[in-house]
C-alpha positions in Angstrom: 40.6 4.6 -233.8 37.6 1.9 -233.7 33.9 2.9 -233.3 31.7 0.7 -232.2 28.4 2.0 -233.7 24.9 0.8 -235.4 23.4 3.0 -237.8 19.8 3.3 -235.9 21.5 4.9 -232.5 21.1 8.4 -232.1 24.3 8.3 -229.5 26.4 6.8 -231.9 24.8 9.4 -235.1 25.9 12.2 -232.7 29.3 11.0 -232.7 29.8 10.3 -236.6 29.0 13.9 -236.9 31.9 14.6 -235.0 34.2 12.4 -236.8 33.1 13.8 -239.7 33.5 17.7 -238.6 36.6 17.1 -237.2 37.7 15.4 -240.6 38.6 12.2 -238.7 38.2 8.2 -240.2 37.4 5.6 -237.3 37.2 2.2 -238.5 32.9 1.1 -238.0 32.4 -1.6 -236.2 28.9 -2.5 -236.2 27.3 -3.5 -232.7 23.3 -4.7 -233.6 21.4 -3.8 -230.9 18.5 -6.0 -231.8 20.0 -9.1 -233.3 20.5 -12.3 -231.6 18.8 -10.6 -228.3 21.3 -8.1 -228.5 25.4 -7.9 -229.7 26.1 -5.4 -227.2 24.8 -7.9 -224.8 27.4 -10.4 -225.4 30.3 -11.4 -223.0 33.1 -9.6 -225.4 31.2 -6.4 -226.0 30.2 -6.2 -222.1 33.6 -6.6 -221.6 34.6 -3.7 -223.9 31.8 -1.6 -222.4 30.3 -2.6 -219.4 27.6 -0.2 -219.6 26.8 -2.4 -222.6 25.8 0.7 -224.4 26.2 2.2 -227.7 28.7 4.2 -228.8 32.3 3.3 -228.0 35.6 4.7 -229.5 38.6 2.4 -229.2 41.8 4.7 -229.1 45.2 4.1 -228.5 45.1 5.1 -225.1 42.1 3.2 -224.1 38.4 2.9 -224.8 35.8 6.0 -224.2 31.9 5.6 -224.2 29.0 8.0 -223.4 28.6 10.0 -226.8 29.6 13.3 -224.9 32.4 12.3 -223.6 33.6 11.0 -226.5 33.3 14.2 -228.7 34.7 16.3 -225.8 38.1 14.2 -226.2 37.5 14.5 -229.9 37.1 17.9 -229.4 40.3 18.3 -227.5 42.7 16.4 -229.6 41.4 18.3 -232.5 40.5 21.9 -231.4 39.7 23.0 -235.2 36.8 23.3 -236.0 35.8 24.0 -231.9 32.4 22.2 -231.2 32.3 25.0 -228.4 32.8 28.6 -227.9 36.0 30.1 -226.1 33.8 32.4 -223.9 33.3 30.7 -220.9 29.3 31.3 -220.3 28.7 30.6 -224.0 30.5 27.5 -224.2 28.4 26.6 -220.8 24.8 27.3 -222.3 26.6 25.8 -226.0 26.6 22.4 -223.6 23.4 22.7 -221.9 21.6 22.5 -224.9 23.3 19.6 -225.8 22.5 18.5 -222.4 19.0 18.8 -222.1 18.9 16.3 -225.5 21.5 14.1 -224.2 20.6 14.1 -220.7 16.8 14.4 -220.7 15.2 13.7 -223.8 16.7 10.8 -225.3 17.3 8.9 -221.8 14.1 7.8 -221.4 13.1 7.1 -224.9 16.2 4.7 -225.9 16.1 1.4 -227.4 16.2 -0.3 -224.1 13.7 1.8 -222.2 11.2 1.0 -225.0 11.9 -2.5 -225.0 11.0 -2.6 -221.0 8.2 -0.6 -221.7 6.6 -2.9 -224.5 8.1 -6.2 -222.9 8.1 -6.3 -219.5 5.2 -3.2 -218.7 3.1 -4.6 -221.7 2.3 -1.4 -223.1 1.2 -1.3 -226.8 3.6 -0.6 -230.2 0.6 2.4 -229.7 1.4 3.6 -226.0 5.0 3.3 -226.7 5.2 6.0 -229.3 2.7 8.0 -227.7 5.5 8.2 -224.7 8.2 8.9 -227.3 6.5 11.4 -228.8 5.4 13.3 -224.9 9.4 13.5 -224.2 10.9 14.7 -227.6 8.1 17.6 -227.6 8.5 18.4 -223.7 11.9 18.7 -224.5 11.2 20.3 -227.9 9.5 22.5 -226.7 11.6 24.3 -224.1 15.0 23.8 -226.2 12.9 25.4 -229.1 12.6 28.8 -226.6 15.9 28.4 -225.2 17.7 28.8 -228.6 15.9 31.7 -229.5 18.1 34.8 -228.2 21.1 32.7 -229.5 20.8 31.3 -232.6 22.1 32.0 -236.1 21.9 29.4 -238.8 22.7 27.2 -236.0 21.9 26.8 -231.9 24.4 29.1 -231.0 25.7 31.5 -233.6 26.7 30.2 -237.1 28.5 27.3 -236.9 27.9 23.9 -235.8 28.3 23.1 -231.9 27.8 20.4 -230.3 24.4 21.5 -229.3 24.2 20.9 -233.4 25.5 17.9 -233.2 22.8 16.3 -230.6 19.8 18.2 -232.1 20.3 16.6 -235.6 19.5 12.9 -235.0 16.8 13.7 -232.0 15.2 15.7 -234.9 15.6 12.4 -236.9 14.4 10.1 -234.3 11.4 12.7 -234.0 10.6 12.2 -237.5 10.9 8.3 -237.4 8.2 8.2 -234.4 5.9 10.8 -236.3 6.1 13.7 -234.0 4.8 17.0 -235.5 7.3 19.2 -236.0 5.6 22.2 -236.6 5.4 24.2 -233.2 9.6 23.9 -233.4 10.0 26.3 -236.6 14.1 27.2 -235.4 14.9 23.5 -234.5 13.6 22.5 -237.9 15.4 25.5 -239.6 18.6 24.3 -238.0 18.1 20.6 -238.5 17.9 21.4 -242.7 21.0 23.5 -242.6 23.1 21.2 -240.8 21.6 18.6 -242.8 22.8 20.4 -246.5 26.7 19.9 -244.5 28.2 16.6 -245.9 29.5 16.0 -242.3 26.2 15.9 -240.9 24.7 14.6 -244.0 27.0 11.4 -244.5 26.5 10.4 -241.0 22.9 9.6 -241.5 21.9 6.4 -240.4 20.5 5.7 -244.4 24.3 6.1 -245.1 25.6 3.6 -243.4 26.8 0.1 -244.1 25.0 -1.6 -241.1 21.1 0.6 -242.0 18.0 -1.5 -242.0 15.0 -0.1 -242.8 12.6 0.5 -239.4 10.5 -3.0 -240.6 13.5 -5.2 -240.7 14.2 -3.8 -236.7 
């Protein structure tokens, strides 16, 4: 398998955590999502992806994107360890935490929405992290009361899911754009335990062979 990645994307973080759970080795390609106007940009890449988004995972029977979907198949062809309970209703809510990260926070603070906002709007280095920081603590905020009657030493019990596996690098990303952390005691407790697990751990984007540090962006 092939994955298309860059170390600064929070989609493709979430899916090198699976990899690394699941005890798999992809082969990295790097994608730079800022050089040259942007790689993923590019006739060949569009033509891989044509979303012309980050991450994709070239398998033998075809190419995958969306970061979800890919660690659902991953999940599949390697059911140990499960990134979702058996129960039915638990392995629902297990996904709508992961849901409301993937599907509402991070949407509208991605690489591309911020470049519209600060290109084409006009809006300040300033205003742009002030919106980054409104969506991670909206969202923050209610995923911080949703885990409550659930979690253990992670989001839903005591073992990584792939609620887990989304929190981590949003938590990260939060970090990056200075939000304070402190009204989100559990997501913080989580993030640092799933942070001492190498899996989690080596797929930091400071890990990787493609990191630049946020000036050379």
């Amino acid at each position: 398998m092939k994955l298309y990645t860059y170390a600064a994307s929070s989609a493709a973080y979430r899916v090198r955590i699976a990899l690394n759970l699941k005890g798999v080795t992809a082969e990295q390609i790097p994608v730079h999502l800022l050089k040259d106007g942007g790689e993923q940009l590019k006739p060949e890449y569009a033509a891989l992806n044509p979303q012309k988004l980050i991450p994709v995972l070239a398998t033998m029977e075809g190419v995958l994107s969306q970061s979800l979907a890919i660690i659902g198949y991953l999940d599949e062809i390697y059911p140990d360890p499960p990134f979702v309970p058996e129960e039915p209703f638990a392995r629902a809510l297990v996904k709508s935490m992961a849901l409301a990260i993937a599907c509402d926070i991070h949407p509208v603070n991605n690489l591309r929405v911020r470049k519209y906002l600060k290109d084409v709007m006009g809006q300040s280095e300033e205003a742009v992290g002030v919106w980054y920081r409104h969506w991670i603590a909206l969202g923050f905020e209610g995923l911080e009361a949703q885990i409550a009657p659930h979690a253990g030493k992670f989001c839903y019990g005591d073992t990584p899911t792939v609620a887990d596996i989304c929190l981590v690098p949003q938590v990260y990303n939060a970090r990056r754009f200075k939000l304070d952390l402190a009204p989100y005691p559990k997501l913080v407790a989580i993030d640092a335990r799933a942070q001492s697990l190498p899996a989690f751990a080596d797929a930091a984007p400071e890990r990787q062979g493609d990191f630049e540090p946020p000036q050379a962006r």
